[in-house]
N, C-alpha and C positions, 0 to 999 in steps of 0.2 A: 317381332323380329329384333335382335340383338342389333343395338347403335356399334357400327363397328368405326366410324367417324374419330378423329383424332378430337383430345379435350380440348385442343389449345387451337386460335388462329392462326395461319401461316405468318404473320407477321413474328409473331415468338418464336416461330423454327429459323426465321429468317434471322432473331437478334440471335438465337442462343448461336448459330454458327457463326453471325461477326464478334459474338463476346470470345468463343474458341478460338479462332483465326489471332482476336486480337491477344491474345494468351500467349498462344506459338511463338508470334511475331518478339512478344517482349521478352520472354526467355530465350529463342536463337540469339538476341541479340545481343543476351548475357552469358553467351557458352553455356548455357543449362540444359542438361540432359535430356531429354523426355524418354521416360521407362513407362514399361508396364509388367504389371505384380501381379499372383493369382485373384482370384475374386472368392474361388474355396479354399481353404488353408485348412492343417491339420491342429492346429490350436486356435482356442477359443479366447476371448475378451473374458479378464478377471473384473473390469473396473462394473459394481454393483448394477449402477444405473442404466448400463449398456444390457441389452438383449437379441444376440443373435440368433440368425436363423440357423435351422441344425439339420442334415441329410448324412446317408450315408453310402457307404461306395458298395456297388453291386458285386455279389461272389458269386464264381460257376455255382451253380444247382438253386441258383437264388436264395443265399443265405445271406444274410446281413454283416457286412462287415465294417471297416473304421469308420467312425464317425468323422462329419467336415463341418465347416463352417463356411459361411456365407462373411465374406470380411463386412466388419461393421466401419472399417477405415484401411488402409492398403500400409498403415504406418510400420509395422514390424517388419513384415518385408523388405522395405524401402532402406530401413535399418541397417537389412543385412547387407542391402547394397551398397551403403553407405561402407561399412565396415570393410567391405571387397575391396575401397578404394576406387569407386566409380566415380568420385568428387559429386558437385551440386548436381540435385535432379528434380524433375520435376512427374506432376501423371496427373492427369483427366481419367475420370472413370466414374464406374458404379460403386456402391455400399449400397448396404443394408443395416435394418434395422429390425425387431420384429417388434415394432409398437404402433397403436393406432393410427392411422391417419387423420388426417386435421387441415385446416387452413393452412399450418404454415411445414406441413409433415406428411411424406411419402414412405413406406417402407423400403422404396430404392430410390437411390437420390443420387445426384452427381456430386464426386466434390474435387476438387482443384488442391493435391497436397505438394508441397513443393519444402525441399530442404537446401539449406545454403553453408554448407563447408565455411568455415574460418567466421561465422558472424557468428555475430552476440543478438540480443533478443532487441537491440537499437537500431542496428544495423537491420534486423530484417523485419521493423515495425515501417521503417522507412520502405525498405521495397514492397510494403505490402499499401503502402500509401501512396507510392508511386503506379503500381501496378491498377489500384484500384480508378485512381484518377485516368489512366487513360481509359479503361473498360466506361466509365462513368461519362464520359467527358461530352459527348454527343450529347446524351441525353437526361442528364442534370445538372443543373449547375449550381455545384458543391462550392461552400465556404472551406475557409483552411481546416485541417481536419483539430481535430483535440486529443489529448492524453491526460487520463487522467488514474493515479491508483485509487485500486479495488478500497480499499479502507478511505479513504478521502469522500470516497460515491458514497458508503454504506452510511458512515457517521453523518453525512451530510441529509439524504435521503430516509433512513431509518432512524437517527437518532441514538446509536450504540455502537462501538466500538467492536466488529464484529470478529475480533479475535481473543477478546478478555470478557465481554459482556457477560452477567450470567445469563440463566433460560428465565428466568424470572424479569429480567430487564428487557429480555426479546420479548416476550409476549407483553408486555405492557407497553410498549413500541410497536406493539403490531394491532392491541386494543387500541390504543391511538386514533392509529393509521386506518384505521377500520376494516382490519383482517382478525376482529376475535377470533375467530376459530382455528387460527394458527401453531395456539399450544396444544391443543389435541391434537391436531395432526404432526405434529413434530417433536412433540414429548422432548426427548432429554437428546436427540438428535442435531447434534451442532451443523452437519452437512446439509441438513435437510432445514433447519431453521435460512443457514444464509441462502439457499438454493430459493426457498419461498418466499423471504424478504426480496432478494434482491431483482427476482422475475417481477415480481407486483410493484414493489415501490421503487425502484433504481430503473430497470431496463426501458420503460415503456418512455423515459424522458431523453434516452443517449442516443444522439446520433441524426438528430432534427437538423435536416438540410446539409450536412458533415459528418463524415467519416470519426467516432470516436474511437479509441483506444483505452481497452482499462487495462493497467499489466501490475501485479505483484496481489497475485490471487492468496489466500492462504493456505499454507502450506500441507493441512488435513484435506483440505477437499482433493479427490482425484485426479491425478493428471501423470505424465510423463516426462515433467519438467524438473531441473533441480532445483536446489535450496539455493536461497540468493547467500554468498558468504558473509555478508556483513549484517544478514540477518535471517536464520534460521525458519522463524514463525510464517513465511514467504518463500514462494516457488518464483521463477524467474518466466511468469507465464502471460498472454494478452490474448483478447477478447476483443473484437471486432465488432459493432457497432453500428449501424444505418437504419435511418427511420423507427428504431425501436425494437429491430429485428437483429438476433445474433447472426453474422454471418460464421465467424471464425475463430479458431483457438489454436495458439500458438505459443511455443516452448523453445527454452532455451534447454536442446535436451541432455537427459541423463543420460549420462554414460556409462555410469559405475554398475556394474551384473550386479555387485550385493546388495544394493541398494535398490535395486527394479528389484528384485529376487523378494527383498523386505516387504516391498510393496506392492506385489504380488498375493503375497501370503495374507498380508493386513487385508484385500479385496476380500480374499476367499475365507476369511473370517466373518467377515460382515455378511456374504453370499451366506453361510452357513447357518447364520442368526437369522438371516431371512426368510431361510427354506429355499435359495434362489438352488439354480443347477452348477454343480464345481467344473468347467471344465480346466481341464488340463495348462499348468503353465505353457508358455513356451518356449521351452528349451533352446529352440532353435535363437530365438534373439537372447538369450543370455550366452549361447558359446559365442553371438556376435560381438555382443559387450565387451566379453572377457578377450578376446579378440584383441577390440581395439577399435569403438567409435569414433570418429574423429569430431574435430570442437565442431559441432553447429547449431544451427536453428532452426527451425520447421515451424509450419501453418498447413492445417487444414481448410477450405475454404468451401462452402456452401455456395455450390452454382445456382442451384432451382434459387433459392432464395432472393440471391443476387438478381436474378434475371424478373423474380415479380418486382422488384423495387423500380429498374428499368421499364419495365411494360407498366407501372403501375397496377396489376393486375392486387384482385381481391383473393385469390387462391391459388396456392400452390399448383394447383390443377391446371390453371390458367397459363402456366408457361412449360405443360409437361404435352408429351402428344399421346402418349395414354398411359396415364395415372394406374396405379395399381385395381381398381376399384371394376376399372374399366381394360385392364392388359389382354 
């Protein structure tokens, strides 16, 4: 007989709805919107590493018509709303992803996106340190949190300068470190060298009993952030931090259509070298752009995640009431 039994205790349905409650509570109290954005969209994720799920919409006489997407983040969207002039907003909801699952990975997951009109990436590392400490406050008791930038960890942690290094100085940094097998796998892949360095030797130490912050990622790796002006090599981006688990990634976003549109293109080149699938830009957020975004900030935030840290749970599983495995 099929376990149709929820994975998780009633005490984790019991946090996850005062972790929501306490969400609501802190954003009405900032005028912050709460929206909600499709979960199928007609364009796809360019960015390589991302993997969406893909269906498509039913035709009289059962014939196959436009393909959709399962959003892997609600962020284009939100975009547009932004763009409409709906000011700060905020949204709870589902994503997707289509990659295995794991201890610390569901292919549908909750995540907490929230964008703030008129900040800077200072201004909403703060609210995101704020917000976090009360979600936290019951049931950890968190040190002041830290900041720290992405090259400050890497040099420190790894040993090379993770914007100039050659591939010859990462792999002997990573013999070291006792990851040989690094330069096989990463060959001539600058993305994919700091993406392995910095999971293995940097992540597993940020975030011990305090909330860390890394912000000024480099500027090659993917993201939706701009360029810092006084320094090119550097996106204006931060990374979230606890017990050694990423919760969240956040941006001071782009604005500029040509420059998404740029990097758009530069994804589905790398997708093409891959053999990955091209789907389609989307349009719809570059007439948003050209539009007219206004200055903000945005963060995506990992609930499940947040919530094992809270339960102290060993698996993701552990704070879901049924897991994909088990849906």
């Amino acid at each position: 007989m099929a376990d149709w039994r929820p994975s998780c205790p009633l005490p984790a349905l019991k946090k996850r709805a005062d972790v929501l409650a306490t969400i609501r509570r802190f954003f009405s109290a900032r005028n912050v919107l709460e929206v909600e954005t499709p979960l199928l969209c007609r364009a796809g994720i360019t960015d390589p590493s991302l993997h969406p799920f893909t269906t498509f919409l039913h035709q009289p006489g059962g014939s196959t018509g436009d393909r959709l997407y399962l959003q892997t983040s609600p962020e284009f969207a939100m975009k547009r709303l932004l763009a409409a002039g709906c000011g700060s907003i905020y949204q709870i909801c589902k994503a997707f992803r289509n990659e295995e699952s794991g201890r610390y990975h569901n292919p549908e997951f909750t995540l907490l996106e929230w964008y703030r009109v008129g900040f800077n990436l200072a201004r909403l590392i703060d609210e995101i340190d704020a917000l976090l400490a009360e979600i936290c406050c019951d049931d950890l008791n968190l040190e002041l949190s830290e900041r720290f930038s992405y090259r400050e960890l890497f040099r420190e942690y790894v040993g090379a300068d993770p914007l100039v290094a050659s591939f010859e100085e990462l792999a002997e940094c990573s013999k070291i470190r006792g990851l040989p097998e690094a330069g096989e796998l990463c060959g001539g892949d600058r993305s994919l060298w700091l993406d392995l360095l910095f999971s293995h030797l940097v992540q597993p130490s940020l975030g011990r009993s305090r909330i860390a912050f890394v912000y000024d990622y480099p500027a090659f790796l993917p993201s939706l952030a701009r360029k810092k002006p006084d320094d090119p090599l550097v996106v204006e981006r931060v990374e979230i931090f606890l017990e050694g688990l990423e919760l969240g990634n956040g941006f001071y976003e782009l604005a500029d259509a040509v420059e998404q549109a740029e990097r758009f293109d530069r994804d589905l080149v790398v997708r093409t070298e891959n053999g990955l699938p091209l789907p389609a830009k989307d349009e719809r957020l570059l007439a948003a752009l050209r539009s007219g975004l206004p200055d903000c900030a945005g963060i995506a935030l990992g609930l499940d995640r947040l919530l094992m840290i809270l339960m102290r749970a060993e698996s993701i599983d552990d704070v879901l009431a049924f897991p994909t495995a088990r849906a």
